[in-house]
N, C-alpha and C positions, 0 to 999 in steps of 0.2 A: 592590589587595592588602589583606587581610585587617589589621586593628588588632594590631599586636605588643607582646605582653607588654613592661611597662616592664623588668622586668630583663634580657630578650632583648635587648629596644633597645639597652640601656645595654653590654650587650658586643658588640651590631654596632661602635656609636661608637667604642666604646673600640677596638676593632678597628680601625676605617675611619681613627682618626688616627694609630693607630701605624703602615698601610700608607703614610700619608703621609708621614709624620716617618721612617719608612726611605727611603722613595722618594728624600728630601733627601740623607738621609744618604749613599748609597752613589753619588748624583750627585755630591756633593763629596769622598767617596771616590776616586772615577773620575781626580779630576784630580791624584792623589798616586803614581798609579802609573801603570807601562811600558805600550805599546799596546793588548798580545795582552791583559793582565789589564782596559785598561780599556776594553775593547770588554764584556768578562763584566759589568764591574759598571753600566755605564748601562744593556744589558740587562737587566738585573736589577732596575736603576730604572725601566725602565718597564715592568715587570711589577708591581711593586711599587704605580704608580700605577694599573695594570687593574684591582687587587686595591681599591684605593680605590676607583677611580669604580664597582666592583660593590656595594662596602657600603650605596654612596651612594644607591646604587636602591633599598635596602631602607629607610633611614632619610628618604632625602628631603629631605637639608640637606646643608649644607658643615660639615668641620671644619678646622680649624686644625692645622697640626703642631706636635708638641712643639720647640720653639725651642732649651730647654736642652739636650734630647736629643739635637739636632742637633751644637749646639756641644761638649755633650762628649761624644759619640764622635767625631767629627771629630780634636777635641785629643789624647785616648787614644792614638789611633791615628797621631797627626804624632810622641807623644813615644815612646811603646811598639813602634810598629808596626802597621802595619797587622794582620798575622796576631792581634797579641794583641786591639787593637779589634773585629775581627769576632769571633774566636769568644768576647770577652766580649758583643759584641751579641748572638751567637747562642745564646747562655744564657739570658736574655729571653727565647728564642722557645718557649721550653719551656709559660711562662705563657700566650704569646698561641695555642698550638694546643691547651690545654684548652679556652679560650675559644670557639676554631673548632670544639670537639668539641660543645661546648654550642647552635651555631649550625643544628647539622643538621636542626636537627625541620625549622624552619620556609625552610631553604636550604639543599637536597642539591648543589646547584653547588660547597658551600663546601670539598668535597673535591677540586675542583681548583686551589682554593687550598694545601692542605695538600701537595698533591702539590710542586707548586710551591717551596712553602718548605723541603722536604726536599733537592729537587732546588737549592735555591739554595746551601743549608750543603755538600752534598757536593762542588759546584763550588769554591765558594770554599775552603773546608776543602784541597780536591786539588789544587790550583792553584798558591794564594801559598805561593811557598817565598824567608821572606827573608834575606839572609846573615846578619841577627843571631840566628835561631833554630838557625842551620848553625855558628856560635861560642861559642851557648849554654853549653856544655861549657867551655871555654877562661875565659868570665867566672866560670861556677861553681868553676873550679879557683880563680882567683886571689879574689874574694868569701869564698868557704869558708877558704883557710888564712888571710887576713889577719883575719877573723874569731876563728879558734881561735886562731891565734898569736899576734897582736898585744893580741887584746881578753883572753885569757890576760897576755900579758906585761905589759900596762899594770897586772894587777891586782897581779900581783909590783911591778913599780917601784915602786908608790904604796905600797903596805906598806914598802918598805924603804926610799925615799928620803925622801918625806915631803914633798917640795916638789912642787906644784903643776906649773910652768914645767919644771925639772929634769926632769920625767919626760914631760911631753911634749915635748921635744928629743929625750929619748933614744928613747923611743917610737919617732917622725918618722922618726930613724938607722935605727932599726932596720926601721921601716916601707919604707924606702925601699929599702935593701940584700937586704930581703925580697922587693920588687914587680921589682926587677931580677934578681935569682936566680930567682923563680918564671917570670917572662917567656922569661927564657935556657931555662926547665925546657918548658916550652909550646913554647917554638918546635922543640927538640929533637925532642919527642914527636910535634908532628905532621909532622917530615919523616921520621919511622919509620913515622907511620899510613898507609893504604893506604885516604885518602878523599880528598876535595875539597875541602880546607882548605889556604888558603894560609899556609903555616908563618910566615912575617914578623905578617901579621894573626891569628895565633893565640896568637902572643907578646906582643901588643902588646894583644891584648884581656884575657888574663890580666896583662898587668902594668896598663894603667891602672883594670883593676876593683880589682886591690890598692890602688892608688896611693890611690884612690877613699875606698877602706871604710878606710881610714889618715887619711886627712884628717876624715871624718867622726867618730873615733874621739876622733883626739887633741885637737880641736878646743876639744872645755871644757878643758882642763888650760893652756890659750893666756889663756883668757878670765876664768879666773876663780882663787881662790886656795884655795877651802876642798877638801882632796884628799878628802874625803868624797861633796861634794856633785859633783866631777869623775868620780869614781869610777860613783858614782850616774847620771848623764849617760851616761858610756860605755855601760853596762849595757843601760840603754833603749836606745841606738843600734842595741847589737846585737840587741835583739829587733825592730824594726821594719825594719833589713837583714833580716833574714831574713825578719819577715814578708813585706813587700813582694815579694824576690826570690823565695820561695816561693811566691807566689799568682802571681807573672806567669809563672812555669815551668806552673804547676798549669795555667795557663790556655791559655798558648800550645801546650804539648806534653800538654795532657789528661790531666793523672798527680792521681793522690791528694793534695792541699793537706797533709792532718791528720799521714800518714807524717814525709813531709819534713820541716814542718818541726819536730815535737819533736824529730825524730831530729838537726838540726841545732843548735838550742837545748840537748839533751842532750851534746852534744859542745862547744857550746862555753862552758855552765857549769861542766862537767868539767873542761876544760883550767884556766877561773877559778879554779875550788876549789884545783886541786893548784897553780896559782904561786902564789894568797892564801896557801897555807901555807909555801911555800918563801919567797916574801918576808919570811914572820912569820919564822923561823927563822934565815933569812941576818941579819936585823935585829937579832935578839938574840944571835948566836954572833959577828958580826962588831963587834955595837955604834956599826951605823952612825947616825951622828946627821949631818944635813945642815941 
């Protein structure tokens, strides 16, 4: 075989360990899910490793698989789901089939690689379907109102009561009366819908998402005494619930990141704005001092 340019080489390699470092991955993938899916995905591993031991002909050495890469997607995917793990792995693959596209001078085989990996996203992609992506809805109902409501309300209490403790008690109350109204509201709704959702688990995913984004919430106002710097705490909370939940929707159900989530940041500094004033108001027309 003819002498390959060093920068060819260096994205064979780079290739040939990332077809190993998947190879791992969807082997230990395999052993998290049901039969039918984990017959697709050791297939999948060992196509994965043809795809290596072909790089390996061009470059002539061993490599090593990414070890971190292994361990987290693996984790990703035990905490997120599998569905959200793969198609954030398969985001990655965007990078490594320029890479393949660059490979062709010198190895027109490498489009049955390509083929390959196209054909593995659309398996997997079509395939896992997992109940928490089928409830998605149910946790976004209960996430979203105790977001708007509660991260609104605590901004009202804290303006008018002024104690720290005192407003996250009342918060918590109200937190709580909230995640079990919304839950009753979920389960309602989905014994009127006309899907696949089991009404008990629809209510019960919309209430402990509430219960959830409440504890998170109220948590500094438990911990600490200055209501500024509680206040300040809650705020961040709610931008990083929403980030979070927004990127794993974005990811697992394919949708636009950037829409969601200002539109949800927009909504729920809106609600802050109007209790921040209603608090100031009720404070000074009531002359609550606590």
């Amino acid at each position: 075989m003819p002498e390959i340019d060093k920068t060819i080489r260096d994205k064979i390699l780079f290739s040939q360990k990332n077809e190993l470092t998947e190879h791992y991955i969807y082997k230990e993938l395999s052993t998290l899910v049901k039969e039918k899916y984990r017959k697709i995905l050791i297939r999948i591993a060992d196509e994965e490793l043809k795809h290596y031991e072909f790089f390996k002909t061009l470059t002539e050495e061993e490599t090593m698989p990414d070890r971190f890469k292994i361990f987290f997607y693996v984790l990703i995917s035990r905490i997120f789901g599998l569905n959200f793990g793969l198609k954030l792995m398969e985001k990655g693959e965007d990078i490594a089939q320029k890479v393949y596209e660059g490979i062709k001078e010198i190895a027109p085989e490498i489009e049955n690689i390509i083929k390959d990996e196209n054909r593995h996203e659309n398996e997997l992609i079509s395939l896992i379907q997992e109940e928490r992506l089928k409830y998605v809805s149910s946790v976004v109902l209960g996430l979203n109102d105790a977001l708007v409501e509660i991260s609104g309300a605590l901004v009202g209490f804290s303006l008018a009561l002024q104690k720290s403790q005192i407003v996250g008690i009342v918060g918590l109350i109200t937190g709580i009366a909230g995640a079990l109204s919304m839950g009753a509201s979920s389960y309602l709704s989905a014994k009127e819908e006309d899907s696949d959702k089991i009404p008990l688990k629809a209510g019960l995913y919309t209430g402990l998402a509430y219960i959830c984004t409440i504890v998170l919430l109220v948590f500094p106002y438990f911990l600490l005494k200055n209501i500024i710097v509680c206040l300040g705490f809650t705020i961040i909370t709610v931008f990083l619930l929403i980030f979070i939940f927004n990127y794993y929707v974005s990811v697992a159900r394919e949708l636009r990141f950037r829409n969601r989530f200002f539109e949800m940041i927009g909504i729920s500094l809106g609600v802050a704005m109007i209790n921040f004033f209603i608090g100031l108001v009720m404070r000074k027309v009531f002359g609550i001092e606590i």
